[in-house]
ZAKOL-424865 format. One record per residue (C-alpha): residue in three letters; x, y, z. Coordinates in nm, 3 decimals. Last residue first. Example, Ala and Ser with C-alpha at 12.3 -4.5 7.8 and 13.67 -1.06 7.14 Angstrom:
% ZAKOL-424865
<pt residuo="ser" c1="1.367" c2="-0.106" c3="0.714"/>
<pt residuo="ala" c1="1.230" c2="-0.450" c3="0.780"/>
% end
This chain:
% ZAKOL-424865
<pt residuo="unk" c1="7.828" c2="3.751" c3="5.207"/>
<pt residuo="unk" c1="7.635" c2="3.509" c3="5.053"/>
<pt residuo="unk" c1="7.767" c2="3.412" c3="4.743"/>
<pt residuo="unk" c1="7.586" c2="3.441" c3="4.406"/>
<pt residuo="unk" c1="7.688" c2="3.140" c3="4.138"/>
<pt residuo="unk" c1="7.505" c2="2.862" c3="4.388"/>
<pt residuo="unk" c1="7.182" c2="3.050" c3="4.289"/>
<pt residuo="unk" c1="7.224" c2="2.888" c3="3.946"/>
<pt residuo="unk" c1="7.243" c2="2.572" c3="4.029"/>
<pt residuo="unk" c1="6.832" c2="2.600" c3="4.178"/>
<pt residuo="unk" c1="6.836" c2="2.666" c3="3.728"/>
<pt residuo="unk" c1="6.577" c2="2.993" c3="3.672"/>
<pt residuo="unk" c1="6.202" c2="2.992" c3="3.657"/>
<pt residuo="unk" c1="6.086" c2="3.069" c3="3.279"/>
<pt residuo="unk" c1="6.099" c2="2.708" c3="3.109"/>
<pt residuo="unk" c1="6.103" c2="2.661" c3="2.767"/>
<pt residuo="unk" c1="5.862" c2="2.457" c3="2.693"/>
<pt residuo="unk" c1="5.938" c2="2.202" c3="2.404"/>
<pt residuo="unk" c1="5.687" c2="2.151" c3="2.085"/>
<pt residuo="unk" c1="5.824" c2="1.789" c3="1.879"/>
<pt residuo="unk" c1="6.048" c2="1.744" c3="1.651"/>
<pt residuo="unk" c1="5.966" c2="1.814" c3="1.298"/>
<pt residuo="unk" c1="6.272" c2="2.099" c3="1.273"/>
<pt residuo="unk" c1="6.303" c2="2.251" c3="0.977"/>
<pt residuo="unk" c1="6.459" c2="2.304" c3="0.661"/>
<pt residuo="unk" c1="6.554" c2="1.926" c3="0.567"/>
<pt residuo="unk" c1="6.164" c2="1.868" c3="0.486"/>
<pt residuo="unk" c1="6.124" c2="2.109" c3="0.207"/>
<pt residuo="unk" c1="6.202" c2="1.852" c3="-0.070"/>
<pt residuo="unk" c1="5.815" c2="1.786" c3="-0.126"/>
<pt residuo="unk" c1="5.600" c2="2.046" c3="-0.055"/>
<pt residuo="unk" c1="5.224" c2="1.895" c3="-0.050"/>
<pt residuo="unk" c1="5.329" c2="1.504" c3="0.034"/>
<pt residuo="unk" c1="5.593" c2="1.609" c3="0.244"/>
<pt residuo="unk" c1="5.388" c2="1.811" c3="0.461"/>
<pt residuo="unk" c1="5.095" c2="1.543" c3="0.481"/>
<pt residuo="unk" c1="5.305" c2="1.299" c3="0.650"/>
<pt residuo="unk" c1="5.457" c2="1.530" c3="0.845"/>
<pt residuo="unk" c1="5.081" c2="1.609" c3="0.945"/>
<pt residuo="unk" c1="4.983" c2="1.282" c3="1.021"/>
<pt residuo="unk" c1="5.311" c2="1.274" c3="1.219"/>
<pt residuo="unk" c1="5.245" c2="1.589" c3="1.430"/>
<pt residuo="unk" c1="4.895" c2="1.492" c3="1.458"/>
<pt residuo="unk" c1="4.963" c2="1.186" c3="1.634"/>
<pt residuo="unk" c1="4.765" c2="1.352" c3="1.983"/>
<pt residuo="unk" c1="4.518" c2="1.546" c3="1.892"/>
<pt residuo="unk" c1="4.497" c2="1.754" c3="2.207"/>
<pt residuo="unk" c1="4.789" c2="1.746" c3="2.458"/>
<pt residuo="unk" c1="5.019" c2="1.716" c3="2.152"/>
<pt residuo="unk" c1="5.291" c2="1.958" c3="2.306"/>
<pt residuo="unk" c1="5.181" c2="2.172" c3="1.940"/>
<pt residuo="unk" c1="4.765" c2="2.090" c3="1.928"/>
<pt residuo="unk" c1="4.790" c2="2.228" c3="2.337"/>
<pt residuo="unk" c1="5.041" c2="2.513" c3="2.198"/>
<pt residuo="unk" c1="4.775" c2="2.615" c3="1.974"/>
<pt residuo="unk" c1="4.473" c2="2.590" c3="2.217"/>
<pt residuo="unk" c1="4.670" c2="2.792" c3="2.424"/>
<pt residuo="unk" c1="4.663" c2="3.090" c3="2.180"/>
<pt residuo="unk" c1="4.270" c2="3.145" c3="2.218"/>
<pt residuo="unk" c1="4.100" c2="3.045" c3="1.890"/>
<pt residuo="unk" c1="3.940" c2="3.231" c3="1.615"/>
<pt residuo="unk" c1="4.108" c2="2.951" c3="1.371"/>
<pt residuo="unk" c1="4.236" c2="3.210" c3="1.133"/>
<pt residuo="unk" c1="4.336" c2="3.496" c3="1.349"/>
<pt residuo="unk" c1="4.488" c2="3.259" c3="1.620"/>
<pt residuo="unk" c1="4.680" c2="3.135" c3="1.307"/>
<pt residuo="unk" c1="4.828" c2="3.467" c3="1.253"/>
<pt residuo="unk" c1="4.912" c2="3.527" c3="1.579"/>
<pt residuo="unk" c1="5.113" c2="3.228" c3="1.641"/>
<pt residuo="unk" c1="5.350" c2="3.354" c3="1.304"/>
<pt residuo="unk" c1="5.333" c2="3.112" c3="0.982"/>
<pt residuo="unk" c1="5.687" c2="2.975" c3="0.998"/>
<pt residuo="unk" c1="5.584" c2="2.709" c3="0.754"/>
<pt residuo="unk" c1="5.669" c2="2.449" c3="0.962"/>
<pt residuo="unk" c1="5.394" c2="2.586" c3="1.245"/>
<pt residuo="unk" c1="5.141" c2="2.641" c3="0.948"/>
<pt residuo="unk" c1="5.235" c2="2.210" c3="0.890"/>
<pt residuo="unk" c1="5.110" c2="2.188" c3="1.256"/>
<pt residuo="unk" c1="4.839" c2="2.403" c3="1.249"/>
<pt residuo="unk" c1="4.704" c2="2.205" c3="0.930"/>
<pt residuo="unk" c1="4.743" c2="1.897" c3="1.143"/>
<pt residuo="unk" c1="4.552" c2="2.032" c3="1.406"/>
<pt residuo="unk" c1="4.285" c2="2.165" c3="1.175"/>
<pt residuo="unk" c1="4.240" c2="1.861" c3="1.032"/>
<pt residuo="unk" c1="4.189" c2="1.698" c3="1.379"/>
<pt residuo="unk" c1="3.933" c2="1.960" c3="1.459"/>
<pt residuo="unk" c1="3.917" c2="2.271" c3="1.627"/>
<pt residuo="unk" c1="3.581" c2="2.402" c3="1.831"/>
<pt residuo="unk" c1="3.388" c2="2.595" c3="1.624"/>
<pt residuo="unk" c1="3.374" c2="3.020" c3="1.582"/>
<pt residuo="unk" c1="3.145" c2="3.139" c3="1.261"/>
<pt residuo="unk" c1="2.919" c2="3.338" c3="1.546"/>
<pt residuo="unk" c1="3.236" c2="3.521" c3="1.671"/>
<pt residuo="unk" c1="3.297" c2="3.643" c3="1.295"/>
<pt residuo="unk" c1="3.552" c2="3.452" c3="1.106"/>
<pt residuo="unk" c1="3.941" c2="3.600" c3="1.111"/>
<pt residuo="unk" c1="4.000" c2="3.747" c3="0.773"/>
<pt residuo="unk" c1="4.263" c2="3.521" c3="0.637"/>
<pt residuo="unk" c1="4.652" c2="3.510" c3="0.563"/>
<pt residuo="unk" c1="4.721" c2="3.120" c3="0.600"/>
<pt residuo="unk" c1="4.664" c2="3.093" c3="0.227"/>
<pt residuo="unk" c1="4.961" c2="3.366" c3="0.137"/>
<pt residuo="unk" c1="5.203" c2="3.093" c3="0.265"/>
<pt residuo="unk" c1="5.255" c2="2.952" c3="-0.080"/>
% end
């Protein structure tokens, strides 16, 4: 099933930009547990342009287009993931945790 996603990446000349298929195909590779690198392989892109289809910067409704489409193609996976949407997690640490250390 996710054998398809395993491609030869295209040579630099075969690069295009990504399209709203693509997103929504990203999206259901994301569901799939198809791993970042993998589809940066496939789509010849740079790893931000993932996250940017994934926090719905570009393409935005592709995540339910492509629930949509998920459900269609594997019906009766839908309760093993999570279809929310892309969060950051943020590197900088809590201000409340600085309150922990004292300053003596």
């Amino acid at each position: 099933m996710a054998t398809a996603f395993l491609v030869e990446p295209p040579p630099a000349v075969a690069r295009r930009p990504l399209t709203e298929e693509d997103a929504i195909d990203i999206w259901i590779a994301r569901w799939l547990r198809i791993r970042p690198t993998d589809l940066q392989r496939r789509y010849a892109c740079d790893p931000r342009r993932l996250y940017e289809i994934w926090e719905e910067v570009r393409f935005p409704g592709t995540r339910a287009q492509a629930l949509a489409e998920f459900q269609r193609r594997f019906p009766g996976l839908e309760p093993r993931f999570d279809p929310g949407p892309h969060r950051r997690v943020p590197t900088a640490p809590h201000p409340g945790q600085l309150s922990l250390f004292s300053d003596k």
